[in-house]
C-alpha positions in Angstrom: 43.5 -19.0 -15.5 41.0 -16.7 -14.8 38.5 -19.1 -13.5 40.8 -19.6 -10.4 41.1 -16.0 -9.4 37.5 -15.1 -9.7 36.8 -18.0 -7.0 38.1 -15.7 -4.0 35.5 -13.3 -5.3 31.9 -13.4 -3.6 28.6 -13.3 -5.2 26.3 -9.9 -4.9 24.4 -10.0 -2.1 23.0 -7.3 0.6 25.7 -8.8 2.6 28.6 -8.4 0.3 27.9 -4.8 -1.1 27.0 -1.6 0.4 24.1 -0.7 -1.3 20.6 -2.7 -1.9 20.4 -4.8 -5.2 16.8 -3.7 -6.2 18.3 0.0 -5.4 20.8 -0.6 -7.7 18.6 -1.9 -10.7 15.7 0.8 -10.2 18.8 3.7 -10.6 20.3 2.0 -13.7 16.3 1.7 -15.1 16.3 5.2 -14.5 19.3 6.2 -16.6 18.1 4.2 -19.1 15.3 6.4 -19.4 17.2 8.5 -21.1 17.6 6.1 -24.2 14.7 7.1 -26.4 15.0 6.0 -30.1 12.7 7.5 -32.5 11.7 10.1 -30.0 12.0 13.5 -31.2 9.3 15.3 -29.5 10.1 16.6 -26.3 6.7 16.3 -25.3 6.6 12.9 -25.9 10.0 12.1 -24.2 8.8 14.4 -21.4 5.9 12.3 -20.9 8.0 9.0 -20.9 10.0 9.6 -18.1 7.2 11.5 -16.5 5.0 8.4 -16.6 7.5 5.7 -15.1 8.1 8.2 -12.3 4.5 8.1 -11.3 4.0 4.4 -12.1 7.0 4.1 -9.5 5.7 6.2 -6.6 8.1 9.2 -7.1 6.7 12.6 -6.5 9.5 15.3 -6.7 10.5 17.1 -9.5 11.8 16.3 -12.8 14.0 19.1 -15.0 15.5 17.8 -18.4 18.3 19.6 -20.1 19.7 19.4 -23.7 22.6 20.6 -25.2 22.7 21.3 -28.4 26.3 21.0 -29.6 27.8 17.3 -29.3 30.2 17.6 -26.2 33.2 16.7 -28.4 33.3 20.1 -30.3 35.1 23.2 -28.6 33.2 25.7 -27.9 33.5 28.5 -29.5 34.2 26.3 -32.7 32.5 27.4 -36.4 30.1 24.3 -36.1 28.7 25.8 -32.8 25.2 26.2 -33.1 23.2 29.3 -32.1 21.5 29.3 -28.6 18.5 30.0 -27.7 16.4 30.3 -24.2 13.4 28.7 -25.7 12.1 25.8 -23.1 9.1 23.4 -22.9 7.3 23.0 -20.2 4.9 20.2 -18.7 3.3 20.4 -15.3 1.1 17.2 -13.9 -1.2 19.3 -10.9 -2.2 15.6 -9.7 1.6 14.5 -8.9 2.7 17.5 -8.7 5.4 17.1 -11.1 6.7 20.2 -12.8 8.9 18.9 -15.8 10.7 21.5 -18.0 12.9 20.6 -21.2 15.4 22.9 -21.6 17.7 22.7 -24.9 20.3 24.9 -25.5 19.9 25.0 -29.4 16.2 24.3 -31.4 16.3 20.7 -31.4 15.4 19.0 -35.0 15.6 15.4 -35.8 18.4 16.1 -38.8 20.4 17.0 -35.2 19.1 15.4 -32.3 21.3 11.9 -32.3 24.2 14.3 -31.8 22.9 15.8 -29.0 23.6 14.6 -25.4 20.7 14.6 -22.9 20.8 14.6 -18.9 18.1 15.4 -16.5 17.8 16.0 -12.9 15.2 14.5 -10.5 14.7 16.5 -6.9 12.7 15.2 -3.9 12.7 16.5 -0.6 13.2 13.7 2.0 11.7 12.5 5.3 14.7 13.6 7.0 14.2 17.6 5.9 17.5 17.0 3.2 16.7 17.3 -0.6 18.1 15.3 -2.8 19.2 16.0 -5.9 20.0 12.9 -8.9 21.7 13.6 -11.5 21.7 11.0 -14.3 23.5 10.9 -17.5 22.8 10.0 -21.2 24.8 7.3 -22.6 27.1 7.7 -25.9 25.1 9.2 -28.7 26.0 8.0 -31.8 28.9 11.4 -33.1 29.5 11.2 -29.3 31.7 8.4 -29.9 34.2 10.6 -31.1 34.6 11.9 -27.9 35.5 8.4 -26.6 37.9 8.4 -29.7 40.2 11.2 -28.7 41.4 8.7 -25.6 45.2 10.7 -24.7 45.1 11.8 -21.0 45.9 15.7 -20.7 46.6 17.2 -16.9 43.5 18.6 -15.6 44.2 21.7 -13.1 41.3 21.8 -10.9 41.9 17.5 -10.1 45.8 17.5 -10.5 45.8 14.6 -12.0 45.7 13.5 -15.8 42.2 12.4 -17.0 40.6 11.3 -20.6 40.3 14.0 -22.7 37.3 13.2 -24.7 35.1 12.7 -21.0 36.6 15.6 -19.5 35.2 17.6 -22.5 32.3 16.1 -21.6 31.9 16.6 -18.3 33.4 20.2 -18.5 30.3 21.4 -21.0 27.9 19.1 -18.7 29.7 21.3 -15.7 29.0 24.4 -17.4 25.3 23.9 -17.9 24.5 21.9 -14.6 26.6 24.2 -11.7 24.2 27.5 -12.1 21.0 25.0 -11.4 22.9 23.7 -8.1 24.3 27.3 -7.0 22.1 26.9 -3.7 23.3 23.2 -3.0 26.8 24.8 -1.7 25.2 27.2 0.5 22.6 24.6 2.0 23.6 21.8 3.9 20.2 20.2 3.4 20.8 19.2 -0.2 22.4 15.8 -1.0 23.6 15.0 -4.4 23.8 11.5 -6.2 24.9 11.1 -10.1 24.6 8.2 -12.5 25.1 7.6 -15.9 25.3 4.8 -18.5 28.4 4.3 -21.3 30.1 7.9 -22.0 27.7 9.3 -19.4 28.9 6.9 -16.7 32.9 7.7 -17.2 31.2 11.5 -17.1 29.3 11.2 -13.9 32.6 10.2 -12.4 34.5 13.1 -13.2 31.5 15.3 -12.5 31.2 13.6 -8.6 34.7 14.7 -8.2 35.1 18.1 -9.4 31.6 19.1 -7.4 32.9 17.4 -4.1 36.5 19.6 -4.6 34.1 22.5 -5.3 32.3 21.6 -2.0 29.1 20.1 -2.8 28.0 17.2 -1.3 27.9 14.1 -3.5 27.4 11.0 -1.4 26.6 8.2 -4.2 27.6 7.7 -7.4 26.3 5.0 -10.2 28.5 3.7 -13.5 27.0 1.7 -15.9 28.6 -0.4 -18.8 31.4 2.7 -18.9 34.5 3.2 -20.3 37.6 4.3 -18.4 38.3 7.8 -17.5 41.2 7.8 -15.5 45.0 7.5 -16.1 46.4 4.8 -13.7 48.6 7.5 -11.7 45.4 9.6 -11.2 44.0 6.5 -8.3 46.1 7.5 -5.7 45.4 11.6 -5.9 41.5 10.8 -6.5 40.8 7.5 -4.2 39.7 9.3 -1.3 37.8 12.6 -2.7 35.2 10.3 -4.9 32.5 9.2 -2.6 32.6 6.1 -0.7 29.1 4.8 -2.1 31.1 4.4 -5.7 30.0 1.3 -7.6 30.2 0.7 -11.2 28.6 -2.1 -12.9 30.5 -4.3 -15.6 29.3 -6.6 -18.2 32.0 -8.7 -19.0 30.5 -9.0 -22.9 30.3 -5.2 -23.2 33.5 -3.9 -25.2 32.7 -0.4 -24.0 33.6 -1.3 -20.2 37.5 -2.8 -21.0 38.3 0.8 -23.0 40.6 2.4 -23.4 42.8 -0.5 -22.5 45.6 1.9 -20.8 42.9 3.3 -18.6 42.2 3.3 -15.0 38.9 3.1 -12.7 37.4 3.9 -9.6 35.3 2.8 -7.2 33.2 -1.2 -6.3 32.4 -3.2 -8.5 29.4 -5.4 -9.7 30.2 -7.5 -12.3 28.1 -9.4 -14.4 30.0 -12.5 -15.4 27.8 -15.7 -17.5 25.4 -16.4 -15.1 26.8 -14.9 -11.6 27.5 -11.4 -10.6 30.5 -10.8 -8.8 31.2 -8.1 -6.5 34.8 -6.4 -5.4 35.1 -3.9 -3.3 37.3 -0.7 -4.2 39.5 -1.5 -1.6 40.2 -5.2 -2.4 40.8 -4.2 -5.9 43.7 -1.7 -5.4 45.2 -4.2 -2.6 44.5 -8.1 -3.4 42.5 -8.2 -6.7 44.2 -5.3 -9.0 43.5 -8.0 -11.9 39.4 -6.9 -11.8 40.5 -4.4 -13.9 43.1 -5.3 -16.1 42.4 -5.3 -20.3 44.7 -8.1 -20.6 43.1 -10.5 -18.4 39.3 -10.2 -18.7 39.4 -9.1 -22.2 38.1 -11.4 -24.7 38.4 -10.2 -28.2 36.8 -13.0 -29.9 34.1 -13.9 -27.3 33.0 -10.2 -27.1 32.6 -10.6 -31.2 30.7 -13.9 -31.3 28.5 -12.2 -28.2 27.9 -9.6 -30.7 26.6 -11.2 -33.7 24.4 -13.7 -31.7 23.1 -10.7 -30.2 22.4 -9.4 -34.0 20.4 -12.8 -34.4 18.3 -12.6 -31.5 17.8 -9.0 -31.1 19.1 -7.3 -33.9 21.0 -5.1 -31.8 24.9 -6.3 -32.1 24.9 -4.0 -28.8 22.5 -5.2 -27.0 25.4 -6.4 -23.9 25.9 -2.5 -23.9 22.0 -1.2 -23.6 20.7 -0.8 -19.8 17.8 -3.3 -20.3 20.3 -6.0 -21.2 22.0 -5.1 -17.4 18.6 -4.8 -15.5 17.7 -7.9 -16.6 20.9 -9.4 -15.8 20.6 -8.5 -12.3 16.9 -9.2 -11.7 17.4 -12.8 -13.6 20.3 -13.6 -11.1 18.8 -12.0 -7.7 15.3 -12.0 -8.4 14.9 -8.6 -7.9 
């Protein structure tokens, strides 16, 4: 059944999407930067993403924040932890990088799995514009709480009912991020792009929106392997305020990118199916092709299981269809990137 709807749908190209495939995989690379096990150092994480930024040619400037609460607690609650305005710093005089690490709580290793990540990356362009990329950690491992609490509560500012556990999220990420972009609204010269892998993909979404109705300009947003954020009746009262340059990237084996079933998305889609990747346009999928997104038809319980525990053979990682490197190399098997 499915087989015969996915014919009308084309292949990734350059020619079927708006945006360059090798563009696409260096962004999600760079999100997955962000994915450090057994790091605890900030140093030494400071010096990871520092290093594939210079192996890549990149010469702007990198800051890195922490928060130290998980983003499903309230703030203000009795587990809050105490601030502090402590911060890192690492310069490279050569690249002329200036990378600081700034953590809103002493960051231990009894604590830092519970603590979401995000870091900014600034470069001033040929054309006199700076740009300004946001990218987002994916779920941590008490993060997943936050995917738990799935009811959709009204949110004032968008008007439209959203997922409460990644409006949390992107509320505290909001909180911490605006003051470093206070001259962005004032400038015209500053462009602003945001991606972000699992929780922080759903996150970057609702982010994009709430800065463009606060009137920054966000011209490109990135999902990777995330969950849904939206309720269904939210589309038609967000389609046109998320930027045009929307695309999210689905594994068809990752669990994370059919939840919660009763959710909605926005935006193109790439879609990594066996050994093709599929590509359907926003506009095709709220007109001809609502199926893309539906639980109920690309959903495959026990597929998405066996997928799992051959992964746990081969990797020992039963989630390794959710990690960026398993997408990057999906892409650059398929395109040759």
């Amino acid at each position: 059944f499915r087989d015969e709807k996915l014919k009308p749908l084309p292949q990734t190209t350059v020619n079927t999407m708006e945006r360059d495939i090798e563009d696409v995989s260096m962004t999600m690379e760079r999100v997955g930067l962000l994915s450090s096990p057994g790091i605890w150092s900030v140093k030494k994480e400071l010096e990871k993403i520092r290093k594939w930024h210079d192996e890549k040619g990149y010469r702007g400037n990198l800051i890195i924040r922490e928060l130290g609460t998980p983003f499903w607690r309230r703030s203000g609650s009795a587990e809050e932890e105490k601030t502090s305005d402590d911060a890192d710093v690492a310069e490279d005089v050569e690249s002329g990088h200036t990378l600081q690490r700034w953590c809103a709580s002493r960051s231990h290793k009894k604590n830092r799995m519970i603590c979401e990540v995000y870091y900014i990356y600034s470069e001033k362009m040929e054309c006199g514009k700076v740009l300004q990329q946001i990218f987002c950690q994916g779920t941590a491992l008490l993060a997943m709480r936050t995917a738990i609490k799935s009811i959709y509560i009204w949110d004032k500012e968008l008007e439209c009912n959203l997922h409460w556990g990644f409006l949390d999220y992107a509320n505290k990420l909001l909180q911490d991020l605006e003051p470093m972009l206070a001259h962005a609204k004032s400038s015209e010269n500053v462009v602003i792009e945001l991606c972000g892998h699992s929780l922080g993909g759903a996150v970057a979404q609702i982010v994009a929106l709430k800065l463009k109705k606060r009137g920054y300009e966000v011209n490109k947003v990135t999902a990777v392997g995330a969950p849904k954020p939206f309720d269904p009746k939210a589309i038609k009262v967000l389609r046109n305020l998320l930027p045009q340059d929307t695309l999210r990237v689905d594994n068809d084996r990752d669990f994370v990118c059919h939840f919660p079933p009763h959710g909605a998305v926005l935006g193109n889609k790439m879609w990594l199916i066996a050994n093709s990747v599929r590509y359907a346009s926003f506009n095709d999928i709220l007109t001809r092709h609502k199926w893309v997104d539906s639980f109920f038809v690309n959903c495959f319980p026990l597929e998405i299981a066996l997928d799992m525990v051959a992964s746990l053979g081969k990797t020992r990682d039963m989630f390794a269809s959710h990690r960026v490197w398993h997408y990057v190399k999906r892409i650059k098997k398929v395109h040759a990137v």
